[in-house]
N, C-alpha and C positions, 0 to 999 in steps of 0.2 A: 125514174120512179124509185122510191124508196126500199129498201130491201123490208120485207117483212121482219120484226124482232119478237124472240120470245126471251123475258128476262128470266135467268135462273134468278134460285133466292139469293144469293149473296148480293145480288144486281139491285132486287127490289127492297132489300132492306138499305142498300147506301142510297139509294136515290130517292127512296123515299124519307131520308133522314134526310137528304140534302148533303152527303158527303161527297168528295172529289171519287170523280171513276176517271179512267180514262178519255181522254179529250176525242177519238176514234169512233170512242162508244157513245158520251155525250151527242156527237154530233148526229149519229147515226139516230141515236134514241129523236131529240129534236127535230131531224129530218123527216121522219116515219110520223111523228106528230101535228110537222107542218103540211103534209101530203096526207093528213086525214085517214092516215093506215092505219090500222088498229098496233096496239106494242100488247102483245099476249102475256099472261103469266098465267102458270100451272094452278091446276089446282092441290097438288105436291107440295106448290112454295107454303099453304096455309098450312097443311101440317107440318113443315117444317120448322113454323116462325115459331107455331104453338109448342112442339118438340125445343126451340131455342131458349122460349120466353121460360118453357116448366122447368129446365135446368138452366136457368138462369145465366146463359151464355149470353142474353141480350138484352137491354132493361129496355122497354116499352111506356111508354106515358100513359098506355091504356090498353083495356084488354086483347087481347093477338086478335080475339073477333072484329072489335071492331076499327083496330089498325088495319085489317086485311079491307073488310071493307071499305075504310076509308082511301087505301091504294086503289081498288076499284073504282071508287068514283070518282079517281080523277081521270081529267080528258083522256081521251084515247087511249085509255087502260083497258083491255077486255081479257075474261077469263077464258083460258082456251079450253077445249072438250078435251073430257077425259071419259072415251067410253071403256066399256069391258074390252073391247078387242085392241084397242089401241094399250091396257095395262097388260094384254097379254103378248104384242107386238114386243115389247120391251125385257120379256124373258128372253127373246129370241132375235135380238141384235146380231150382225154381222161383227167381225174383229175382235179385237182388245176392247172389251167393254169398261166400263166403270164399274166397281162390284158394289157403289152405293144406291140399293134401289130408287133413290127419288133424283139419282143423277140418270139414270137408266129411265125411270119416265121424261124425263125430262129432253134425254136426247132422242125415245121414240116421238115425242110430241113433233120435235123440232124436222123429226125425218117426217112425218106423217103430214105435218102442214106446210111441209119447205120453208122452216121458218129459222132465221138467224138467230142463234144463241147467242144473247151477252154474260156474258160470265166471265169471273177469276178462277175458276175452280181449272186447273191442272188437266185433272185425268179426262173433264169433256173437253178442255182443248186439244187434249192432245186426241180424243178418238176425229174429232173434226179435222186435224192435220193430217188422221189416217186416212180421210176422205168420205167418212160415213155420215156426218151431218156437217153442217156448216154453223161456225163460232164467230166470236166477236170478242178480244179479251176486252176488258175492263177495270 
């Protein structure tokens, strides 16, 4: 069976341009697709892209709303719950946290649903090498 995937945003903006991620990640993302598993993204990643798109760190073809939405509707994309207690779980991580908050929801989601992070981002691999959620680089 598929490991569960939850994409941080650097994940779902290459993937959803269509750029090269890692071949590990690829395959994993594909796998969880072909096995009908849902592949989760935050709902963090939207204010993130919108926070990329307003300073201009990303150029978009179209508005962040409805690129977000448009990453939702494809297959086997689902947005994952973000309730109050799960943004409150995320003040209060175990270890060497990330001090970027939407990395810090990002890895309470991924503990809360047992769900495999793909990402490039450094500081959540490395809290996943400390053993407090489970990564995937990309």
């Amino acid at each position: 069976m598929a490991d569960p995937l939850l994409l941080d945003t650097c994940a779902i903006i290459w993937v959803a341009n269509d750029e090269p991620i890692a071949k590990e990640a690829r395959e994993a993302i594909a796998a969880a697709l072909l096995a009908d598993a849902p592949v989760y993204v935050s709902p963090i990643s939207a204010w993130e892209v919108g926070m990329l798109a307003a300073h201009r760190r990303i150029s978009l073809r179209m508005s962040p709303e409805k690129w977000f939405d448009r990453l939702l509707g494809a297959p086997g994309i689902c947005l994952a719950a973000l309730p109050p207690s799960l943004l409150i779980a995320s003040s209060f991580l175990p270890g060497d946290t990330p001090s970027d908050p939407a990395d810090r929801i990002i890895a309470a989601t991924a503990r809360e649903y047992d769900l495999r992070v793909v990402t490039r981002d450094r500081r959540l691999l490395a809290y996943a090498e400390s053993g407090y959620c489970r990564a995937l680089a990309c």
